[in-house]
C-alpha beads as a LAMMPS data file, in Angstrom:
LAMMPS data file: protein, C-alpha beads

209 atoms
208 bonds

1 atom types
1 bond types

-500.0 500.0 xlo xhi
-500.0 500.0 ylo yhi
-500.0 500.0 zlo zhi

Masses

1 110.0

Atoms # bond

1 1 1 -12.520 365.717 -46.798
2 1 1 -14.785 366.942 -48.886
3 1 1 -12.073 368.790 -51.460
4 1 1 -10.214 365.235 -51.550
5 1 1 -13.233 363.729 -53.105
6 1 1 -13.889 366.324 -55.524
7 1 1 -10.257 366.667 -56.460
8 1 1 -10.452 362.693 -56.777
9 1 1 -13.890 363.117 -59.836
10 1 1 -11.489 365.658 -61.284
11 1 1 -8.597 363.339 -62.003
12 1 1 -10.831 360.193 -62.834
13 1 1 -10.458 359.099 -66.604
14 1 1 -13.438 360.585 -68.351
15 1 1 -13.404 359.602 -72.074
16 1 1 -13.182 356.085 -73.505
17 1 1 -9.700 357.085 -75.600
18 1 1 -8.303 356.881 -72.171
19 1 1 -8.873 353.235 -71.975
20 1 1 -6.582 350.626 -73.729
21 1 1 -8.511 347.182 -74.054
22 1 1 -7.073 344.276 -74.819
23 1 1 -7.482 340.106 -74.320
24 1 1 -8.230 339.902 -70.356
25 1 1 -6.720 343.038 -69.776
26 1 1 -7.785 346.994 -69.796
27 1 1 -5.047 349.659 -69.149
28 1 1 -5.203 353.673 -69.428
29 1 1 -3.334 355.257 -72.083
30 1 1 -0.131 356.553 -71.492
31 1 1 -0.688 359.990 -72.270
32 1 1 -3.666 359.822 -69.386
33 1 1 -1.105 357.729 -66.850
34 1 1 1.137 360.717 -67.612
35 1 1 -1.771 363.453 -66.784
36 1 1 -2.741 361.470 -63.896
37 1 1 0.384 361.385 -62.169
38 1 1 1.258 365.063 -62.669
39 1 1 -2.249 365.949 -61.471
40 1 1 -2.031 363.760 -58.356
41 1 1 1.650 365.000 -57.961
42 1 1 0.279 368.251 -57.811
43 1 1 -2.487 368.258 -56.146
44 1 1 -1.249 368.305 -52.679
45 1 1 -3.879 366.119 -51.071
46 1 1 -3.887 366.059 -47.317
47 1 1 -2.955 362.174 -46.545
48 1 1 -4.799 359.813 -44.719
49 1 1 -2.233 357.990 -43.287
50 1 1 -2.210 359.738 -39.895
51 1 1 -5.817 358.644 -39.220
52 1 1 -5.358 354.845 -39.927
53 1 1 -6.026 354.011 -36.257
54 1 1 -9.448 355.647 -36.384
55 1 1 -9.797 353.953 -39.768
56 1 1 -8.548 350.600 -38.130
57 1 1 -10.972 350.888 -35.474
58 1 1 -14.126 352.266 -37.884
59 1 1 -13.175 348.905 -39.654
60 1 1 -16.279 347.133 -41.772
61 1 1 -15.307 343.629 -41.367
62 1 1 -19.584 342.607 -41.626
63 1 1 -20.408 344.425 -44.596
64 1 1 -23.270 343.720 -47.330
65 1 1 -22.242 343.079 -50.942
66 1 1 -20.478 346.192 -52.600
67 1 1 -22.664 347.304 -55.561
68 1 1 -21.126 350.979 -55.403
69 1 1 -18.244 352.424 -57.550
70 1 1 -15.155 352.824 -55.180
71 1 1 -12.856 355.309 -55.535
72 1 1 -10.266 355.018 -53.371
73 1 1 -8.316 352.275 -51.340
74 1 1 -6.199 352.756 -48.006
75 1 1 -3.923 350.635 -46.990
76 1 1 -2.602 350.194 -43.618
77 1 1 0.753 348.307 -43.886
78 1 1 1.798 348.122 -39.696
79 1 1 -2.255 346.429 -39.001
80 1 1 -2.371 344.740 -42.482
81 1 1 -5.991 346.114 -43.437
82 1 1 -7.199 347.102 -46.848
83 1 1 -10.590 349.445 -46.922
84 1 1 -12.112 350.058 -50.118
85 1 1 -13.745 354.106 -50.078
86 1 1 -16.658 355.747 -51.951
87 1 1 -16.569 359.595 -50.460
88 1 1 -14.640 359.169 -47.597
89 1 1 -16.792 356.604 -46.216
90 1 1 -15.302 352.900 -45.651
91 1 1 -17.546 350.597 -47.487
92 1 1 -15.377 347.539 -46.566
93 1 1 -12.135 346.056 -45.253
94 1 1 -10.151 343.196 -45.955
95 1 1 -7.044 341.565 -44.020
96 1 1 -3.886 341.797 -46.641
97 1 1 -1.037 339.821 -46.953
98 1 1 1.983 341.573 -47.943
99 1 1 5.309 340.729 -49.174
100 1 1 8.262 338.924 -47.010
101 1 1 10.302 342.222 -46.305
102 1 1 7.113 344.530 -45.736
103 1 1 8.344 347.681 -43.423
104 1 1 9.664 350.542 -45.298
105 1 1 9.325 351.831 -48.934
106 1 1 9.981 349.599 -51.573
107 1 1 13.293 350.791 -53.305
108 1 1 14.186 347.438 -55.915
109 1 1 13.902 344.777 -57.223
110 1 1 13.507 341.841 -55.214
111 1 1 13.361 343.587 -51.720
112 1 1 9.629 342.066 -51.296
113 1 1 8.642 345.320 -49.919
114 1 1 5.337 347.356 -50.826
115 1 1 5.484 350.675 -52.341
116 1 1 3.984 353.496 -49.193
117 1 1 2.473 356.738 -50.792
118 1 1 -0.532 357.579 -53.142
119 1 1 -0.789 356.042 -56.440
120 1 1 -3.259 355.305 -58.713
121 1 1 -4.887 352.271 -60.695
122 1 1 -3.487 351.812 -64.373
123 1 1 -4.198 348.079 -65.095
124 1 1 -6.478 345.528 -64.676
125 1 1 -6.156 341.865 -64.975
126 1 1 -9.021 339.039 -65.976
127 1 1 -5.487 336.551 -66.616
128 1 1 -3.550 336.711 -63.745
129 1 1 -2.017 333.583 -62.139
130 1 1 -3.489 334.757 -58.573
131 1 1 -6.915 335.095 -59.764
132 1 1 -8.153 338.774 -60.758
133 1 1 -5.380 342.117 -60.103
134 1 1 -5.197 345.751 -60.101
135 1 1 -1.939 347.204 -60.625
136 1 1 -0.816 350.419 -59.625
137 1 1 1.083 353.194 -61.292
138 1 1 4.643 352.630 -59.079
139 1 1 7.027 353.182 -60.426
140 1 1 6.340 356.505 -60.710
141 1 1 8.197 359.696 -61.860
142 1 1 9.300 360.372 -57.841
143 1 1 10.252 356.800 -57.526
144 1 1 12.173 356.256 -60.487
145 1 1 13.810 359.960 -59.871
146 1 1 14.819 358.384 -56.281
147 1 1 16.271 355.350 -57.558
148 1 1 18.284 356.884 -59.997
149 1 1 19.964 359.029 -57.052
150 1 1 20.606 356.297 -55.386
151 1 1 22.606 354.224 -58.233
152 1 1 19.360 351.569 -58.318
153 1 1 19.004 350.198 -62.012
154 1 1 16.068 348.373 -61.268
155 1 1 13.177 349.719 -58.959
156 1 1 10.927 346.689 -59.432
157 1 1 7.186 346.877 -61.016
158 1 1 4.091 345.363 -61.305
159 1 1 2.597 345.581 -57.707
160 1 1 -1.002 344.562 -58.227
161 1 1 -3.922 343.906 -55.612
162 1 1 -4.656 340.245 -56.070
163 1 1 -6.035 337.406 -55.125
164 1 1 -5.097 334.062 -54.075
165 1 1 -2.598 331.583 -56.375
166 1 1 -4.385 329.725 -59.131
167 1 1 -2.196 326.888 -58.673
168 1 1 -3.699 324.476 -55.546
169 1 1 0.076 323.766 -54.971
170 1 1 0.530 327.211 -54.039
171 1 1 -2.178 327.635 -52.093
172 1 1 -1.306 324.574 -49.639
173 1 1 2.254 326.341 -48.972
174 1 1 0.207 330.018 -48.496
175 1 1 -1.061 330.577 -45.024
176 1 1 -3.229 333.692 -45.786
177 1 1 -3.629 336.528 -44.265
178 1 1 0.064 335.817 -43.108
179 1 1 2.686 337.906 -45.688
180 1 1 3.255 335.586 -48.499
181 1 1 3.721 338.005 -51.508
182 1 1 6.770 339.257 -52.946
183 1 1 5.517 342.791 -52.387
184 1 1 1.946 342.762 -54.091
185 1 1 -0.965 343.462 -51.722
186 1 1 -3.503 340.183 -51.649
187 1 1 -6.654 339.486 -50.434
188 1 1 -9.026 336.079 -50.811
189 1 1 -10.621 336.001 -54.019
190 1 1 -14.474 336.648 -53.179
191 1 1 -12.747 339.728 -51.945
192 1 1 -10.609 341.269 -54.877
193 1 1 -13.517 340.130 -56.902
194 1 1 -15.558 343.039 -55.111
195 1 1 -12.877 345.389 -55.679
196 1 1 -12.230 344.549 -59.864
197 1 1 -16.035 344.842 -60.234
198 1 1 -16.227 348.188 -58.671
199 1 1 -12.943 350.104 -58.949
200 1 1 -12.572 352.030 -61.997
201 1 1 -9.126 352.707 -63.841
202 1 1 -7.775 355.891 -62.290
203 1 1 -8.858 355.111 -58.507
204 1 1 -6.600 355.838 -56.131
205 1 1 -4.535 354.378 -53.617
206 1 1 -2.442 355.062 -50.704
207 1 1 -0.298 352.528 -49.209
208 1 1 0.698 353.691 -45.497
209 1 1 3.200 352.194 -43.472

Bonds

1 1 1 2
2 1 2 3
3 1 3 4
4 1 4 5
5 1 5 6
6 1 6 7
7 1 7 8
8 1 8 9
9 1 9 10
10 1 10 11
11 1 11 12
12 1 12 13
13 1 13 14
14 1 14 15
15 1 15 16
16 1 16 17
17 1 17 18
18 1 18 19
19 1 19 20
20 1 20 21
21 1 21 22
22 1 22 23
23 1 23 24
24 1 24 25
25 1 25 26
26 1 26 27
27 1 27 28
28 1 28 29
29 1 29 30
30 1 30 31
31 1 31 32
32 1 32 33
33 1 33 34
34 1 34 35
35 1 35 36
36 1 36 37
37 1 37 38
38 1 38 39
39 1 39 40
40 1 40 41
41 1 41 42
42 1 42 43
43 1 43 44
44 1 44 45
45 1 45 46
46 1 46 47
47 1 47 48
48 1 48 49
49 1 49 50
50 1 50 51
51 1 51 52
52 1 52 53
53 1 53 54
54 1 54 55
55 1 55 56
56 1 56 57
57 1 57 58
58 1 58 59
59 1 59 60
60 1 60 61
61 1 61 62
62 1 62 63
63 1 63 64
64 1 64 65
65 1 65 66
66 1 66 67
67 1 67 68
68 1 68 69
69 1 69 70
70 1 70 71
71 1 71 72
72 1 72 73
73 1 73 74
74 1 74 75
75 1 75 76
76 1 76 77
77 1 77 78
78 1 78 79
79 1 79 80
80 1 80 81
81 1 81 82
82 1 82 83
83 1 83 84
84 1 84 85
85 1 85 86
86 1 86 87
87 1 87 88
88 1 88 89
89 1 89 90
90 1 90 91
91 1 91 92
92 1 92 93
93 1 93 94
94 1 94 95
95 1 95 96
96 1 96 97
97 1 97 98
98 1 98 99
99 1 99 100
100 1 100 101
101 1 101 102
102 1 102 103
103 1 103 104
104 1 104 105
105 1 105 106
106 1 106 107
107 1 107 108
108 1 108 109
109 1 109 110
110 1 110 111
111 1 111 112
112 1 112 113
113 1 113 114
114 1 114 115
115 1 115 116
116 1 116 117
117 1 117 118
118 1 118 119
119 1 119 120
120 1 120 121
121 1 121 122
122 1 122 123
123 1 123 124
124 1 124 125
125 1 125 126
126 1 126 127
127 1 127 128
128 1 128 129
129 1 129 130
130 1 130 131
131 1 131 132
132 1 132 133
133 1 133 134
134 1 134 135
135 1 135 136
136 1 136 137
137 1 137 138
138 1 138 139
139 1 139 140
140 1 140 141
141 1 141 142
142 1 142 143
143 1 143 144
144 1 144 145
145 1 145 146
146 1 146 147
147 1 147 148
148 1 148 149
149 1 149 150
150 1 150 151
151 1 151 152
152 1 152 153
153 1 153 154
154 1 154 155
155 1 155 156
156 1 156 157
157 1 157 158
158 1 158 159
159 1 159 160
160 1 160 161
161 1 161 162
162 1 162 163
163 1 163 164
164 1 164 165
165 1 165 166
166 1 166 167
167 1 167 168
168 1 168 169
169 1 169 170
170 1 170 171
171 1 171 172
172 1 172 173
173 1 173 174
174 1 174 175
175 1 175 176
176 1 176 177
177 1 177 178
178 1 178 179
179 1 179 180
180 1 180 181
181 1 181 182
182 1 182 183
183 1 183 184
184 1 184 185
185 1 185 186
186 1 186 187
187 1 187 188
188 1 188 189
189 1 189 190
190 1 190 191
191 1 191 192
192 1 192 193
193 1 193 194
194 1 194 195
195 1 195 196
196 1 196 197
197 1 197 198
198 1 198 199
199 1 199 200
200 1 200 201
201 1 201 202
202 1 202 203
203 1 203 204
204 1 204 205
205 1 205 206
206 1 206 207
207 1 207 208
208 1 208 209
């Protein structure tokens, strides 16, 4: 575990020119999305995902205010949990709500699946109709490689952690934490507000079926 964490400080964003910043927005270049990616893509870090039932039952559902820089997020698609990492140590989890179509990869589109694998944070969103969001780097080379062997045009984009609609009309038809999305990853807002304020751009993420 230790080696994931250290490999994890070594592909962080370290200088400023990294960082695009813009009105309710901040984004990393895309000559560091491009280093990230090949890093992480070569990296070969072991994968959590066979240990989300000890993660699932570690959960930290009664949990004090986060006032500690994450640095990585695991999600567990089959239970629907989200826990938010500093060092290999779960600081906190959330229940998620998932898209309409969640089992399997996300391949288009429109399928209202979520993307499974490790990715990375590359935007983050003050405006944002469902409160605050973190977007993450799919597609990426692998999965736009993938499509294109299969004949798919369009792999779909923009999968975000977010919160809840801004729009109270949208919130009476939601019954969160039951899948609502159409493929994004949400949480209530209190809760994606901990993650915004405390995940940096370049944090990681893997999404596990």
């Amino acid at each position: 575990m230790k080696f994931l964490w250290l490999v994890l400080v070594i592909l962080a964003p370290m200088t400023s020119s990294a960082i695009i910043k813009g009105d309710g927005f901040e984004m990393l270049s895309p000559d560091e999305s491009r280093m990230l990616e090949v890093g992480l893509e070569s990296s070969e870090l072991p994968s959590l995902c066979p240990h989300t039932k000890d993660f699932a039952e570690k959960a930290r559902w009664d949990h004090a205010p986060i006032s500690q820089k994450l640095d990585f997020v695991l999600v567990d698609k089959k239970r629907r949990l989200l826990h938010v990492m500093r060092h290999g140590q779960v600081l906190a989890t959330y229940a998620v709500a998932l898209g309409g179509n969640p089992q399997g990869h996300k391949k288009t589109e429109g399928d209202q699946r979520t993307p499974e694998g490790r990715y990375f944070f590359d935007l983050k969103k003050e405006k944002s109709e469902y409160h605050l969001g973190l977007r993450i780097n799919y597609p990426n080379a692998k999965d736009l490689a993938e499509a294109k062997k299969n004949g798919i045009k369009n792999p779909g984009d923009s999968i975000l952690i977010h919160g809840l609609p801004n729009s109270w009309v949208k919130r009476k038809v939601i019954r969160h934490p039951r899948d609502w999305t159409k493929g994004c990853m949400a949480v209530r807002d209190y809760e994606i507000e901990e993650i915004y304020a405390n995940m940096d751009l370049g944090g990681m993420i893997e999404i596990c079926p």
